[in-house]
N, C-alpha and C positions, 0 to 999 in steps of 0.2 A: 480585516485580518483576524483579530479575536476573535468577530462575530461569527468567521467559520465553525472554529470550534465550538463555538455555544448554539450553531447550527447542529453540530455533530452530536455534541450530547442532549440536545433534544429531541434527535431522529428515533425515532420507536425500534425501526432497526439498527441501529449501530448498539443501542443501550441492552437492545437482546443477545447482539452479537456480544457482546462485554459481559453479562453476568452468565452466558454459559461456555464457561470455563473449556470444556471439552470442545467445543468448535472452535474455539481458539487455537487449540494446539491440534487440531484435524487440519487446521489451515496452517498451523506456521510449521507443521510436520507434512505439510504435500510435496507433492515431486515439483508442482507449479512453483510453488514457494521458493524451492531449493534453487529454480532454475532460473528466475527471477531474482531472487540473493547472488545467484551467481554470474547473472549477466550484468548487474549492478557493480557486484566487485573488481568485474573487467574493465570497466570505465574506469570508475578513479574510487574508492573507497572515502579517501578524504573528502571530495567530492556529496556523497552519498551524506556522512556525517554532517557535513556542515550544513546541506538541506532538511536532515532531520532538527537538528536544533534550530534552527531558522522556523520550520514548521511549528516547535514546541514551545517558541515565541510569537506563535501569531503570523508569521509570514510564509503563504506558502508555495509560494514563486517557484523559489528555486528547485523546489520537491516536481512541484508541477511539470518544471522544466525538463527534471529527469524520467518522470515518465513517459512523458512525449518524447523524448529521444528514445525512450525502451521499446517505445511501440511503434519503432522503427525498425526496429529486429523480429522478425518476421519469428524465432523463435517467442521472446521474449513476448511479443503480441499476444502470440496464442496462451500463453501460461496466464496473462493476465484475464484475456476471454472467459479460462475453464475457471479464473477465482474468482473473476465476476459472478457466474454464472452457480459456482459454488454458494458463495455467500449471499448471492437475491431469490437463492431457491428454496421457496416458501414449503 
């Protein structure tokens, strides 16, 4: 559980992703993002929240859970694709 996240900030990439500032908000200002935020608040928002803190405790289950329901929606799939693909490209 924790050890994810001490997976995560030991990642070379996530730690790059995190001190530049401006690809931060290039990603959480995309249309992917938008549409993804907004597939997310059609499920259940409360939903959403209580998987975020869950995750910011160490457990990330329930977050898990919701993205594999996301990428059930064939739009929602694809917006995740184009942020993968945004943020592993070197």
């Amino acid at each position: 559980m924790g050890n994810q996240y001490d997976q995560l900030r030991s990642s070379p990439e996530a730690k790059q992703l995190l001190e530049n500032q401006e690809a931060i908000k290039k990603v959480l200002s995309s249309p992917d993002t938008k549409k993804l935020l907004q597939q997310l608040q059609k499920k259940d928002s409360g939903k959403l929240q209580a998987a975020a803190q869950s995750a910011l405790q160490g457990d990330s289950a329930a977050l898990s859970n919701l993205v594999r329901e996301l990428s059930g929606n064939p739009e929602a799939a694809r917006a995740m694709e184009h942020l993968n693909q945004r943020l592993t490209k070197k």
